[in-house]
N, C-alpha and C positions, 0 to 999 in steps of 0.2 A: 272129315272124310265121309263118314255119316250123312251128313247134311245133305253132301255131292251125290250120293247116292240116291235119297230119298229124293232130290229133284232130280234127278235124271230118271226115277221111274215114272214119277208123274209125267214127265213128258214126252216118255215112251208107251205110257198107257192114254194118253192122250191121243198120240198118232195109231195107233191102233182102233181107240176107239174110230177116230175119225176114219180112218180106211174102212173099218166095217158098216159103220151108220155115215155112209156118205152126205144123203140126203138132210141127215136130221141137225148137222151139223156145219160141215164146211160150206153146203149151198146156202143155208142162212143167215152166217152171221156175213155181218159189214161193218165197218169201223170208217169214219170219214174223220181226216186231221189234213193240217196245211203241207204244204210241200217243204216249206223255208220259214224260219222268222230271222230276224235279226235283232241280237241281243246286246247289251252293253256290259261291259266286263264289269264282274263285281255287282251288275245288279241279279235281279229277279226275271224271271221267263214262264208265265203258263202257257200250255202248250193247249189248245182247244182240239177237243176228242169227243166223239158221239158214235154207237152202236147200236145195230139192230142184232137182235135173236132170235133162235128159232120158237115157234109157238112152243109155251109147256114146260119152256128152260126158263126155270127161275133163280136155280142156284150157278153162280158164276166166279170166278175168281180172276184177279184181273191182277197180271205182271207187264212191268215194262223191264225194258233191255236198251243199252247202247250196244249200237255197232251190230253183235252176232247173239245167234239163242245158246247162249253160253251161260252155266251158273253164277260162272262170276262177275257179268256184266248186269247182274241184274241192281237196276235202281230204285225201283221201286214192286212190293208184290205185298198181294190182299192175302196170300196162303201164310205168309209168315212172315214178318217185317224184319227178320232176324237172317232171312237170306237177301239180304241188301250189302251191297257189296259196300267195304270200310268207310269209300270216300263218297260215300251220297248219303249214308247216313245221318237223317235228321235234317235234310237239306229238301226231300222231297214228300207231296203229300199230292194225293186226290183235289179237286178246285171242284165244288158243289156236292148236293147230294139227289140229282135226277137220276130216275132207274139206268137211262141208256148217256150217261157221262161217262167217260173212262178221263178227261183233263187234268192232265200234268203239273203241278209246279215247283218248279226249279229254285232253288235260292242259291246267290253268291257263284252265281255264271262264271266260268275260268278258265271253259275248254270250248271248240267246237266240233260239235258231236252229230251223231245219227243216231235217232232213238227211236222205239216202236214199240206199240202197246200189243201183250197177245194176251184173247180171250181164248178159250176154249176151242181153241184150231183157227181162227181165223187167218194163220201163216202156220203152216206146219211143214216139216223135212218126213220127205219120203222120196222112194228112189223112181215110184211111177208120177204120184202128184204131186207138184209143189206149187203151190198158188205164192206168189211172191208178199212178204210182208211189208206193211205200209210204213213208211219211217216220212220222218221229219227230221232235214236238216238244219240246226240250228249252230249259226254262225255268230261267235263272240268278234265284237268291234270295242275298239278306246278310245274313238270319239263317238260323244255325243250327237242324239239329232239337236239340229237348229228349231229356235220356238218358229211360229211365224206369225205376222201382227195380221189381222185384217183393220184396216182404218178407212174412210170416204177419201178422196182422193182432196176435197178440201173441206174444209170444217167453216161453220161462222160462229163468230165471237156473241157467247151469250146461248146460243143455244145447246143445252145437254146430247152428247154422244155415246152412242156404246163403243168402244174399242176393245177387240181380245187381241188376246195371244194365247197361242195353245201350243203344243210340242206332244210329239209318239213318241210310245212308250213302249215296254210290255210286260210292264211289272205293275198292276192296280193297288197291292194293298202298301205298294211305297213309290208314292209315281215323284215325279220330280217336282220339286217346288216354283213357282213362277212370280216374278217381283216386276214390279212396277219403279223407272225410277222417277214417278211424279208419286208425292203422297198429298193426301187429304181427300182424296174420291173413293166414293162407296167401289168397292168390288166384291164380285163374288165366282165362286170357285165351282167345278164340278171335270168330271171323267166318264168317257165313255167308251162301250168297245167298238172296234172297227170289223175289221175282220182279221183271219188268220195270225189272231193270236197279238194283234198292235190295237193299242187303247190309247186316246186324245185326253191328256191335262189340258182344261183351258181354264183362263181367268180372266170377266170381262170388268172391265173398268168403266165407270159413269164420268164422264173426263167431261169439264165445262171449257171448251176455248178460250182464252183471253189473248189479247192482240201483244201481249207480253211471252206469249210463248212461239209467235209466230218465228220461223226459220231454226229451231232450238230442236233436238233431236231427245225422241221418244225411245226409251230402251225397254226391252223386256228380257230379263235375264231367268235361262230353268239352271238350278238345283240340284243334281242327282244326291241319291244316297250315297253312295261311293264319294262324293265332295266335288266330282268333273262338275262343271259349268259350261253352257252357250248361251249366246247372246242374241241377240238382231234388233234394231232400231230403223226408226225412219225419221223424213225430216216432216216437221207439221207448216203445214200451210192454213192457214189462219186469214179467213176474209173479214173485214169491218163488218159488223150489221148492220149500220145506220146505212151507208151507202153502197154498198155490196163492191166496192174500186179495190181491199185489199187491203194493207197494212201503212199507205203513208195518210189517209187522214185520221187514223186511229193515231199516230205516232206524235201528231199535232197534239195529242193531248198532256205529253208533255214538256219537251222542250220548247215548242211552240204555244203552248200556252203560256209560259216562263215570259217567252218573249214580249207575246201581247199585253203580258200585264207591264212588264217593264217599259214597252211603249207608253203604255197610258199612264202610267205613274208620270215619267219623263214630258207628257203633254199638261200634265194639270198644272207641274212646278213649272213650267215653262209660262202656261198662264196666269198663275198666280204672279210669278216676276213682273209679267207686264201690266198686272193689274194695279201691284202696288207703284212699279215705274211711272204708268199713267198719271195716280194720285201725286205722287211726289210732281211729276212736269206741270200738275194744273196748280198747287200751291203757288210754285216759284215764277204762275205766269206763262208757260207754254201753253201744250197744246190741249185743248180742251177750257179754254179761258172762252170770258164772252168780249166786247165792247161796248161799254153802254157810254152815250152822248146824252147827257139830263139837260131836260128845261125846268127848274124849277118854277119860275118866273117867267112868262110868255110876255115882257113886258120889252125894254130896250136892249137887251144881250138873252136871247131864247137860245137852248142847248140841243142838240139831236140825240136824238136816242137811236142807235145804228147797234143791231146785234147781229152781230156773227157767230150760227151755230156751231161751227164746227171746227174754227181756232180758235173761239174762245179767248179773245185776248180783251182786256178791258182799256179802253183810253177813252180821256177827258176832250172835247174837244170846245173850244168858246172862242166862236167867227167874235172875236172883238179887234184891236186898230191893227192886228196882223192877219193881212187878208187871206195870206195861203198856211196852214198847216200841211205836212206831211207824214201821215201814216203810213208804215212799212210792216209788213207780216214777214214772221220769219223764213216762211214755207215758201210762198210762193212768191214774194216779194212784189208786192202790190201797192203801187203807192197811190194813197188816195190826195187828189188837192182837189182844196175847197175855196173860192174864192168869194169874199164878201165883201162886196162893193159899196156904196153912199145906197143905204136904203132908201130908194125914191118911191116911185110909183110899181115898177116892176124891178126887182131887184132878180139875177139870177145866179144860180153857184152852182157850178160845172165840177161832177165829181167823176174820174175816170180813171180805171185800175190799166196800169198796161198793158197789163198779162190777156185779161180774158174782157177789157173792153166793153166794161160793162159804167153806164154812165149815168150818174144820179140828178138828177133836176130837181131843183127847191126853187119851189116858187113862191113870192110872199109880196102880193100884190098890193097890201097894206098893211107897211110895218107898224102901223100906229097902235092900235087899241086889237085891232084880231086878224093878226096872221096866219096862214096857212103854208100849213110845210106839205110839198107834191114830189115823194118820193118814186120813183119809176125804175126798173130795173130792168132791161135789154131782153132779158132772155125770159125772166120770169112774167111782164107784164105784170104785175101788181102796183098798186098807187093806192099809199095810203093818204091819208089827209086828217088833217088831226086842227084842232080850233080851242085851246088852251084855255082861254075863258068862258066859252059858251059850253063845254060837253056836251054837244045834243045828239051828235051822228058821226058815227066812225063808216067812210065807204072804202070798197073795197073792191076791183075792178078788174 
């Protein structure tokens, strides 16, 4: 009762004062705070306050109040921390110590309220002047603000980006925590104030692209101290950087690379197969064989040497008392007849493929002692001529 007493004189000797020293008093001081904040239940609230004074006033005392200038709404006062009413107890303190601060802070938010700071009359009750006093209302909410991401709208793979997320607040010395759900990139944290009593958590992330995260969704989740949580993510768009076209020749890297190697494996065993099939066909006489015709002896039965590159087949051939042989190729089926007549003066053997008509001429104008073999080929024009016992001159035409 006491207590009631002794503040209620004070701030009857206040408004007195103030009515007698008009000037020295009510026209000086000014008090500037926000109109509104919005708070989040359960957390914290500084309330930003600044004051001017009259010149000469150095001693001040500084009470705040919810709602009305009643003893019992007081929450906080610099006269006596003991006329603080039960349930703000311990809950509120001063934020700085600059000469003209009067800022509030609030812990464990619960209610919303209307609070005002009075200096030395800057709002006082009298029945001629009443300058209206300044309040702040501050509005408890139980949601959460959303963070928000700033990102480029596309990124390239390979190059270093900053990415944040930040979320308001209005509580600094416990702001909300902000998570990343990519880990292994440098981040770093900081807070600032804004105005009217709301302060920005951000945390920027050093995020490297890879074409692996392309269309994958970036989250950023705040914290409260209370345990509330909000979220917000987006989706990343990811361009290649070799070609700047976007995410399908990056994607080549791997299942189409898979592929291309499994092509090329399949193309070697596929060569290899034909290379050993080759050898095995030229053993047994296919393809890739030669024909060779020998004359060892350029004397009464002389042998041709006839090669063919590219079936490779070998046969014996010796014009002796059967005048036509017939050679047949498996591929193209070609049959060669060679006919050898009574060696006289001009003997000739007509060699003719049916296929492509190509006709060999032997001429051997004297079978006796030095014959000459005059091989001719339709298409190629070459004529060799060959002299078995002289070797003096091979022409070629």
């Amino acid at each position: 009762m006491m207590e009631r007493y002794r503040h209620l004189h004070r701030i009857i000797l206040m408004v007195v004062l103030q009515g007698g020293f008009p000037g020295s008093y009510s026209q000086d001081w000014a008090i500037t705070l926000p109109e509104s904040i919005r708070a989040l239940r359960g957390s914290c609230v500084e309330i930003p306050c600044t004051f001017t004074r009259p010149r000469g006033n150095k001693d001040f005392r500084l009470v705040w109040y919810k709602e009305k200038l009643l003893f019992d709404n007081i929450i906080f006062s610099q006269w006596d921390p003991s006329d603080v009413s039960e349930g703000y107890r311990g809950r509120t303190s001063l934020v700085g110590n600059e000469p003209n601060n009067c800022s509030l802070r609030i812990i464990g938010v619960q209610e919303s309220r209307i609070y005002f700071p009075y200096i030395h009359g800057n709002c006082y009750f009298s029945l001629t002047t009443n300058p209206p006093c300044q309040t702040v209302q501050v509005t408890v909410s139980d949601v959460p603000n959303e963070p928000a991401i700033q990102i480029p709208t596309d990124l390239t793979e390979g190059e270093r980006t900053p990415i944040s997320c930040s979320v308001e607040h209005t509580c600094p010395p416990r702001p909300p925590t902000l998570q990343w759900n990519r880990a292994g990139y440098n981040t770093t944290y900081n807070q600032k104030r804004l105005k009217d009593g709301v302060w920005k958590a951000e945390t920027v992330m050093e995020y490297l692209p890879s074409y692996r995260d392309h269309g994958a969704e970036l989250i950023c989740e705040a914290t409260y101290p209370n345990g509330l949580r909000s979220q917000r993510w987006v989706t990343l768009n990811i361009r290649s950087a070799p070609t700047g076209e976007g995410l399908p020749t990056r994607t080549l890297r791997g299942g189409g690379a898979v592929a291309v190697l499994v092509i090329l494996l399949a193309l070697a065993l596929y060569l290899f197969l034909r290379h050993r099939k080759s050898q095995k066909g030229g053993e047994s006489g296919g393809r890739g064989a030669e024909a060779n015709v020998q004359n060892p002896q350029a004397t009464e039965s002389p042998y041709i040497n006839v090669q063919i590159k590219d079936t490779a087949m070998y046969e014996d051939m010796k014009p002796a008392e059967s005048p036509y042989t017939a050679l047949q190729t498996r591929d193209t089926a070609v049959y060669y007849g060679i006919k050898n007549s009574q060696p006289t003066e001009s003997p000739y053997t007509a060699l003719q493929t049916r296929d492509t008509a190509v006709y060999y001429i032997i001429k051997n104008p004297q079978a006796s002692e030095s014959p000459y073999i005059n091989l001719q080929t339709r298409d190629t024009h070459v004529f060799k001529e060959r002299k078995p016992q002289i070797h003096q001159q091979n022409r070629s035409k």
